[in-house]
C-alpha positions in Angstrom: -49.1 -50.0 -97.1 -49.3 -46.3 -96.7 -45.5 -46.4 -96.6 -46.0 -47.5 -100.6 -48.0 -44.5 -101.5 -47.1 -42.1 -104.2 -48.1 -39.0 -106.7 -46.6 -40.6 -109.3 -49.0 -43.8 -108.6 -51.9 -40.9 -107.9 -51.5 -39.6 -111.1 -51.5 -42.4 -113.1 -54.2 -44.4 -111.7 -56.5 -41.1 -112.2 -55.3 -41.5 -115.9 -55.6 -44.8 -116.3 -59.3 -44.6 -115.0 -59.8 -41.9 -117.5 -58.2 -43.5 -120.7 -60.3 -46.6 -119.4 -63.8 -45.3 -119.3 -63.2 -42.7 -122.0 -62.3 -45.0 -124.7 -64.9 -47.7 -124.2 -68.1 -46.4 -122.2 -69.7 -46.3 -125.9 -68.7 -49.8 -126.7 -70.6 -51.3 -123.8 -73.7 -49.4 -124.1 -73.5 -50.4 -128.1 -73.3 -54.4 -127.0 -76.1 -53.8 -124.5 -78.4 -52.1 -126.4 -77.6 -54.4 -129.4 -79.2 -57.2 -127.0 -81.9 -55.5 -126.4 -81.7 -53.6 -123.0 -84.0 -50.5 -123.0 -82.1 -47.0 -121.7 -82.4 -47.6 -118.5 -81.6 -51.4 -118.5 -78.4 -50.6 -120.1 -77.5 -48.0 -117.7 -78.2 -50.7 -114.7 -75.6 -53.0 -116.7 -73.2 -49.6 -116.8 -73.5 -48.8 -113.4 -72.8 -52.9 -111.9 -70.2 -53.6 -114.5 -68.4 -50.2 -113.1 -68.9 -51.2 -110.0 -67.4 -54.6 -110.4 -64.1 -53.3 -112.0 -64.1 -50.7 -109.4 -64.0 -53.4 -106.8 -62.0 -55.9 -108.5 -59.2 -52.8 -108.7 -59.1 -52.1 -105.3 -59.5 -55.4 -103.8 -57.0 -57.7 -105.9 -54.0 -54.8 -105.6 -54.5 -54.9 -102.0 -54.4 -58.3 -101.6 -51.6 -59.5 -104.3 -49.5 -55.8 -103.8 -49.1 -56.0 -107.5 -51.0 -53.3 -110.4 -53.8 -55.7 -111.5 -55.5 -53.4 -113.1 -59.0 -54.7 -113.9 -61.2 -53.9 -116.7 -64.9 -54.6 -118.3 -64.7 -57.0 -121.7 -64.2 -54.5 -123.7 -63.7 -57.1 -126.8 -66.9 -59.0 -125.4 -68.8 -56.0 -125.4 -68.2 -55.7 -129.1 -69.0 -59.4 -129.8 -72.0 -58.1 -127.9 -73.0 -54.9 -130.8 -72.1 -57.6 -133.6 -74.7 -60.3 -132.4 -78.3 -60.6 -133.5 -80.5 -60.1 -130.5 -81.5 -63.3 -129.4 -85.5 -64.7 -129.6 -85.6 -64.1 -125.8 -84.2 -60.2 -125.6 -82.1 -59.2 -123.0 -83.7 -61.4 -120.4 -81.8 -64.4 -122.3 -78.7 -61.9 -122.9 -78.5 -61.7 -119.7 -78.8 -65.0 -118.6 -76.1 -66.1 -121.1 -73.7 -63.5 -119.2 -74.5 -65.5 -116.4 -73.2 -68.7 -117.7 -69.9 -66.3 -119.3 -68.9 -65.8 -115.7 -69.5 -69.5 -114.4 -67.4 -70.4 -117.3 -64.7 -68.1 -116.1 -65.0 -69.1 -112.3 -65.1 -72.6 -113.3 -61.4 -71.8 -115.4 -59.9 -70.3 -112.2 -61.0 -73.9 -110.1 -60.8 -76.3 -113.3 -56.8 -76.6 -114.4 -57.8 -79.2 -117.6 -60.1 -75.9 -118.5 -57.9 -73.3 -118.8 -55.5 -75.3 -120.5 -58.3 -75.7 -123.0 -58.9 -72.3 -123.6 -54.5 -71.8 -123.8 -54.2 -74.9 -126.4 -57.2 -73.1 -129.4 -54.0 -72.0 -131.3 -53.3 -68.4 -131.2 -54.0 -67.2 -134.5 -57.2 -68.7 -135.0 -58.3 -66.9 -131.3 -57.1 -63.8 -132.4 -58.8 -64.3 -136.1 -62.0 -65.0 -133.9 -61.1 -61.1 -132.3 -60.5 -59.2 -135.2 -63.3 -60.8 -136.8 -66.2 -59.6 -133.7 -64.4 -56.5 -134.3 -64.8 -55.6 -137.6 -68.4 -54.8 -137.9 -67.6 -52.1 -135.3 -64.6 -50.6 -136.7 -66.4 -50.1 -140.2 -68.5 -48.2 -138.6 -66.7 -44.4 -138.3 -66.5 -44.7 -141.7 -70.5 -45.6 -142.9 -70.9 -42.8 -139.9 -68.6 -40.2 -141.7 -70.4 -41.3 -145.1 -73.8 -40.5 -143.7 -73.2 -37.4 -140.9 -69.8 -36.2 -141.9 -70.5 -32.6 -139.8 -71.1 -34.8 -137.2 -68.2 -37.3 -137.4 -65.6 -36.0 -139.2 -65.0 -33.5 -135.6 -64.6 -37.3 -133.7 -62.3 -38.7 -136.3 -60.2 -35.4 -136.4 -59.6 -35.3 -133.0 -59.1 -39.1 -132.5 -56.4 -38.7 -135.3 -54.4 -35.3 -133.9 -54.4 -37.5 -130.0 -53.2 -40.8 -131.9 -50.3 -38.9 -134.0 -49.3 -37.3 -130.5 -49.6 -40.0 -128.1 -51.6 -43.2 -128.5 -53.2 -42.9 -125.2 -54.1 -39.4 -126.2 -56.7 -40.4 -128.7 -59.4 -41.5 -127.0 -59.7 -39.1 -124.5 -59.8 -35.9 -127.4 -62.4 -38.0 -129.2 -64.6 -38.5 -126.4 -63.9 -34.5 -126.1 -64.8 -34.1 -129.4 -68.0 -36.4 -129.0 -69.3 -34.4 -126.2 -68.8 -30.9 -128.3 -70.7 -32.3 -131.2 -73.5 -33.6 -128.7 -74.1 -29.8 -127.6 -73.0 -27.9 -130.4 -74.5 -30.2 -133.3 -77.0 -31.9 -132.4 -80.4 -31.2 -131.2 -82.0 -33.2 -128.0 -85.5 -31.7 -128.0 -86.3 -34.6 -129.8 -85.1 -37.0 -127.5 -84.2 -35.7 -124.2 -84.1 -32.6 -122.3 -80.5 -32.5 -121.2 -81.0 -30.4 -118.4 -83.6 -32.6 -116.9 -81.0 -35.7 -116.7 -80.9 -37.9 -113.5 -77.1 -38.3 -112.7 -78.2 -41.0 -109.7 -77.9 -44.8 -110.2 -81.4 -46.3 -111.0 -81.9 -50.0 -111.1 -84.1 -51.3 -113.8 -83.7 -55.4 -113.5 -84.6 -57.9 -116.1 -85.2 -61.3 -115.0 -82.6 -63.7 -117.1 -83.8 -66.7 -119.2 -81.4 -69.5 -120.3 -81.4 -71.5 -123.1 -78.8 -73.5 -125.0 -78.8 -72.2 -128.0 -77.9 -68.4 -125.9 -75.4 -70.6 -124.2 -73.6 -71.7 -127.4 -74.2 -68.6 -129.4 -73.3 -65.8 -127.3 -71.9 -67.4 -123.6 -69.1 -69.5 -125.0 -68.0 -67.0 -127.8 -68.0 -64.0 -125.1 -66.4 -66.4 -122.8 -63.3 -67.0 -125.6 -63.2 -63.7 -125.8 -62.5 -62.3 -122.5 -60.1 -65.1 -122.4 -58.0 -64.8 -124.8 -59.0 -61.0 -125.7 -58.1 -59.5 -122.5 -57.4 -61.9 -119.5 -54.5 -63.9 -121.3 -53.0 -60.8 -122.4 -53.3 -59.2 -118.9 -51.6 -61.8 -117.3 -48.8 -61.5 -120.1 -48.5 -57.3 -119.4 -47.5 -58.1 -115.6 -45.7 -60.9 -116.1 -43.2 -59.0 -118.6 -43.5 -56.4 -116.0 -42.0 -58.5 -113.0 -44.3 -59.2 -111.0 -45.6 -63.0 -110.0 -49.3 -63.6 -111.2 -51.4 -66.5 -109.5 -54.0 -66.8 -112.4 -56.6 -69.3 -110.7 -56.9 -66.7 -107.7 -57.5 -64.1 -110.5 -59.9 -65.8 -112.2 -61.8 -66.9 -109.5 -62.1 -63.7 -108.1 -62.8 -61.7 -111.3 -65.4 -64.3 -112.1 -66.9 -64.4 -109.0 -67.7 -60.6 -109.1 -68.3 -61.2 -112.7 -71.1 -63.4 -111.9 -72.3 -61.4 -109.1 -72.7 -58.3 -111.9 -74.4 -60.9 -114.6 -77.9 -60.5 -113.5 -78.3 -56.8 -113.3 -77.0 -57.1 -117.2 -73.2 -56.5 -116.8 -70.7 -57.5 -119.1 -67.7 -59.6 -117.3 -64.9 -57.9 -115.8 -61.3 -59.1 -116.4 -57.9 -58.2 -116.5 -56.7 -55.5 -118.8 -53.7 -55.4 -121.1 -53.6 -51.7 -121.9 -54.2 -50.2 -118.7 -51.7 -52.9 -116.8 -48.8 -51.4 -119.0 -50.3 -47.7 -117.8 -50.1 -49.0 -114.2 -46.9 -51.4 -114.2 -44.5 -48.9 -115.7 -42.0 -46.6 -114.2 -45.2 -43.7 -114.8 -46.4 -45.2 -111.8 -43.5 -45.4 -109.7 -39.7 -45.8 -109.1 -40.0 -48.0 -107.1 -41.9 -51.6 -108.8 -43.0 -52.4 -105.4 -45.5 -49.5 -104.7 -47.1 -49.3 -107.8 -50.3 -51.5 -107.3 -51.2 -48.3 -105.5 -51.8 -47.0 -109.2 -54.2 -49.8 -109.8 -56.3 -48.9 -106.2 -56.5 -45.3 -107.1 -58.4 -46.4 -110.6 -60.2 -48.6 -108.4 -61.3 -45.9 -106.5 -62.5 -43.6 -109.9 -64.1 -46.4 -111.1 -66.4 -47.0 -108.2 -66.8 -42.9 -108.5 -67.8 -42.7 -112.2 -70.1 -45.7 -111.8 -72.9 -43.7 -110.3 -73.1 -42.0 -113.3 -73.7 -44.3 -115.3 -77.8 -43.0 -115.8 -76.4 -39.7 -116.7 -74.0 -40.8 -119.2 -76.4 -42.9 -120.5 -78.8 -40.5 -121.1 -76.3 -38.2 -122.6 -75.3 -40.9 -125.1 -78.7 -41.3 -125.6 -78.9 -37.5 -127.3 -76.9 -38.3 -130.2 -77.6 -40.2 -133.1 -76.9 -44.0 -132.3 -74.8 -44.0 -135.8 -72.0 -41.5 -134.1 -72.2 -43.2 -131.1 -70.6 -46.9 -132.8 -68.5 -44.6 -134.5 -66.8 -43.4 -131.6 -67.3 -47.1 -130.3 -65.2 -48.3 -133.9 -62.7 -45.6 -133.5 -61.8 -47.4 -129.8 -61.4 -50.6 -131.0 -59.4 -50.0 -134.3 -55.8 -50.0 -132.2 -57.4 -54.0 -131.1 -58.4 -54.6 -134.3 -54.9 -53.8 -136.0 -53.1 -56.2 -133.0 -55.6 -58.8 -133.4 -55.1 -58.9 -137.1 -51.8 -59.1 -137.2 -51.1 -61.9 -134.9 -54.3 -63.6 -137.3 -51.9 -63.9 -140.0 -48.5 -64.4 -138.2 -47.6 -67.6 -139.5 -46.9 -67.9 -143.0 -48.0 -71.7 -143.3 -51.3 -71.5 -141.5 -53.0 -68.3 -143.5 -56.4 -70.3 -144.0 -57.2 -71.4 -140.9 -57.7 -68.2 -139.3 -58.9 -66.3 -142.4 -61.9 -68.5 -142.5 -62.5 -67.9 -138.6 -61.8 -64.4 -139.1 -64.4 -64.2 -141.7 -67.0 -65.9 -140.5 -67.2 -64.2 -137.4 -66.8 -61.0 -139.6 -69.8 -62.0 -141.7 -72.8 -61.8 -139.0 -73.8 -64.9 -139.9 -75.8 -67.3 -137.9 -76.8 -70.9 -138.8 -79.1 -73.2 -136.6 -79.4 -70.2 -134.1 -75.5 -70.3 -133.4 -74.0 -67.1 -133.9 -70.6 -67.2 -136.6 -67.7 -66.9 -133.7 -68.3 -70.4 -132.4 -68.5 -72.2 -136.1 -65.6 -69.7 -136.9 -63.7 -71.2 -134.0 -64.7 -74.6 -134.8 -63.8 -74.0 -138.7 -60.6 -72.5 -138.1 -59.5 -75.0 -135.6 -60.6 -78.2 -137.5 -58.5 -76.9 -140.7 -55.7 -75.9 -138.3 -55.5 -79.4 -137.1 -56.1 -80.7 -140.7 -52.9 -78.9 -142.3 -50.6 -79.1 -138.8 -51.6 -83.4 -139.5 -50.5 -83.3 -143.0 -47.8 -81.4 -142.6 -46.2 -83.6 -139.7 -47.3 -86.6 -142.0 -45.5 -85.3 -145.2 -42.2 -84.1 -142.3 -42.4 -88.3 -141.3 -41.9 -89.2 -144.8 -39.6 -86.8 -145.8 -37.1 -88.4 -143.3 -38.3 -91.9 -144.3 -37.1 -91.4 -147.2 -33.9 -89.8 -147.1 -32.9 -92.5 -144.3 
């Protein structure tokens, strides 16, 4: 194993880990405090979700000698910042992230139910996406509209790293961010920045389940780590070379997930963007050696989680307007991919523009939040138009013959 070790796979694991955290710390602590967690409850849910893809990135490389990089739900963290909070607070948030990572451990044992998850057509999962997205990646702009000195810094920055290298853009807008926190903003008010605790403290709320949290917020998040990030994942090392046993993965990624759930973490999964980081000639001539890439993050991870109170606090400074924005500016690259595969077939436009826009809308009816009945919209006039369309095929050829 040591044999395997390289700079090359040093040097891009520490980037990975920094491109990781940098360009969605801000979109977790958005989806936690949307549900309700107080400061310090959202930096417990920091601190374990870190932890878990910490873990999960040392533990699976090791075992599988492949980069499996491992990341938080970035997308379901998102979903998260888009929802209503639900009657019960984050004691039922959290006990619907619970049920998430059943649901996920339960796809790595259950075949039929991962098949289920592959067969919800593509463009209507990637409508339901693009759609939890949105309401985020409006945000730089209502943020720029109502604190430009503030914002416009962020967005600058985020646009000089993206027309120099995409991976780049993050990082100099988290930069930017932490410039504008000391240079523009005032945390009197708030919090006395020299005073900040950088150690890990535990602030545990007791979860509460109900079945309307279950439908409303497990099942969407659960589609969404799914098909936002574990599908994909899969795909990046796949393309890459290297054999992926996906029911091992799931099971294990759900199993920590589920371990995390009650101290209010999101899930962890496997990541697209930092895979392709990690499973690319950047991390090593030789294929072979380059899960060592994927330890090393693992390794970072586990690092940066105990800071998780100190970042908190720190995002805590600014005003909670620039802190979506940077969370919006993060997500726009997802939002543009998830789009586009929305609308990739020219026949089936409606299907997913009607999922895509009722999860967009925020809407809720009887309690259920607007990405399941965008799903089951967009599916049921998938399977309308793909029945009519195979009918009107039949009697085409019926009638020429």
């Amino acid at each position: 194993m040591i044999k395997d070790f390289s700079f090359s796979a040093l040097n891009m694991g520490v980037l990975a880990t920094f491109v990781g955290y940098a360009a969605s710390f801000a979109i977790v602590l958005a989806g936690l405090t949307a549900m309700g967690a107080s400061e310090t409850q959202a930096a417990t849910g920091l601190f374990f979700a870190t932890i878990g893809m910490g873990i999960c990135s040392i533990w699976l490389p090791i075992v599988t000698r492949t980069p499996a990089a491992v990341a938080w739900s970035t997308p379901g963290a998102a979903f998260l910042a888009a929802t209503a909070m639900l009657a019960g607070g984050f004691g039922e948030a959290v006990g619907a992230l619970i049920i998430c990572a059943l649901l996920i451990v339960l796809t790595g044992v259950i075949p039929g139910l991962g098949r289920a998850v592959a067969a919800i057509p593509k463009p209507i999962a990637s409508a339901l996406l693009a759609g939890v997205l949105l309401k985020l990646c409006l945000a730089p702009a209502l943020a720029l509209g109502n604190l430009p000195l503030l914002v416009l810094p962020i967005v600058v920055a985020w646009v000089v790293g993206l027309a120099w290298n995409r991976l780049a853009a993050m990082p100099l807008a988290v930069a930017a961010f932490v410039l504008v926190l000391f240079l523009g903003v005032d945390p009197s008010a708030r919090t006395d920045a020299s005073a900040i605790n950088w150690g890990p403290v535990l602030d545990i709320v007791p979860p509460s389940f109900s079945p309307l949290s279950a439908i409303s917020v497990a099942l969407p998040l659960y589609l969404i780590t799914m098909a936002g990030q574990n599908i994909p994942g899969f795909a990046v090392l796949e393309l890459n070379g290297y054999g992926v046993n996906r029911p091992f993965l799931l099971r294990s990624t759900g199993i920590v997930s589920l371990l995390i759930a009650p101290f209010g973490a999101i899930p962890v999964n496997m990541s697209a963007i930092t895979a392709s980081m990690m499973a690319g000639e950047d991390a090593g001539r030789d294929p072979s050696g380059r899960y060592w890439a994927a330890i090393i993050s693992g390794v970072c991870y586990v690092a940066l989680a105990f800071a998780a109170t100190g970042v908190t606090a720190m995002a805590s400074i600014a005003p909670t307007e620039v802190i979506t924005a940077v969370a919006g500016l993060a997500l726009i690259p997802a939002f543009v991919a998830a789009t586009t595969a929305a609308f990739s077939r020219a026949d089936q436009l409606e299907a997913p523009a009607l999922t895509f826009l009722i999860a967009g809308s925020g809407m809720s009816m009887l309690g259920i939040s607007g990405a399941f009945w965008g799903v089951l919209a967009g599916v049921a006039i998938w399977g309308l138009k793909a029945f009519f369309a195979a009918r009107a095929g039949r009697q085409a050829v019926t009638g020429k013959a």
